[in-house]
C-alpha positions, -999 to +999 in steps of 0.1 A: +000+000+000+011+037-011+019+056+017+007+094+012+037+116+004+045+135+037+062+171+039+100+163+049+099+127+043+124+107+021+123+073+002+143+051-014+138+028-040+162-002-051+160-023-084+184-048-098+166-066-127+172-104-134+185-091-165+217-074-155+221-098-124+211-131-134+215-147-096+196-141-068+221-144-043+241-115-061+212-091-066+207-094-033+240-082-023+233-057-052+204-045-027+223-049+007+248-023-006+224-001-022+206-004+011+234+006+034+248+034+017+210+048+011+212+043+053+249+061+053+237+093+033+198+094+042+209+121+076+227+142+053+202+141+021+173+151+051+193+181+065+199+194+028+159+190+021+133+216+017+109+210+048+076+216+027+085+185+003+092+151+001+116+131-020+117+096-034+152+083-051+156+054-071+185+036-069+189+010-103+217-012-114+220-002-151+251-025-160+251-062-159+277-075-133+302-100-137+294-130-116+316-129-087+339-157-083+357-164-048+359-139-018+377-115-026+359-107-059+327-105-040+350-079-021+358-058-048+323-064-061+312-047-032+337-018-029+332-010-061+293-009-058+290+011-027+315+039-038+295+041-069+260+046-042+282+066-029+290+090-053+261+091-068+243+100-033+269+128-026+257+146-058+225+142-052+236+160-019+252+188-038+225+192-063+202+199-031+226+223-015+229+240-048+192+242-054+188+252-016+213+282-019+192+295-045+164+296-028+145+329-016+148+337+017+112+353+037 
């Protein structure tokens, strides 16, 4: 069930398609990390919000990944993935600041 948008509230959404991650067990490590960094930047992303709106982000793997192998490429697998969340979150943190700044002030 579709909760109503509320004022100040933030959501995220997380996809990985069978498509570019063909195994269950790795799209849900695809999710896990997606999850955690979503968790890691969600404080930050809230104090950079307008108070009068709401935002939703969708997180989606758009590149197939290559099936992970022993330990320590599921390490890297995972490095690499959450600096790209990462990234991606900071300049969606910047873009908010930016569009903030420019805001009028009463």
């Amino acid at each position: 069930m579709k909760q109503p948008d509320r004022p100040g509230s933030l959501r995220f959404g997380i996809t990985v398609g069978k498509r570019n991650s063909p195994r269950s067990v790795d799209r849900a490590l695809v999710k896990r990390v997606l999850r955690e960094s979503a968790r890691h930047e969600a404080g930050e992303i809230l104090a950079r919000m307008n108070e009068t709106e709401g935002l939703d982000v969708s997180l989606r793997l758009k590149t197939p990944l290559v099936e992970a192998g022993g330990r320590e490429a599921v390490r890297a697998l995972k490095l690499t993935l959450r600096a790209d969340a990462d990234a991606l979150l900071r300049r969606l943190v910047a873009r908010l600041a930016e569009r903030t700044k420019g805001a009028p002030t009463c």
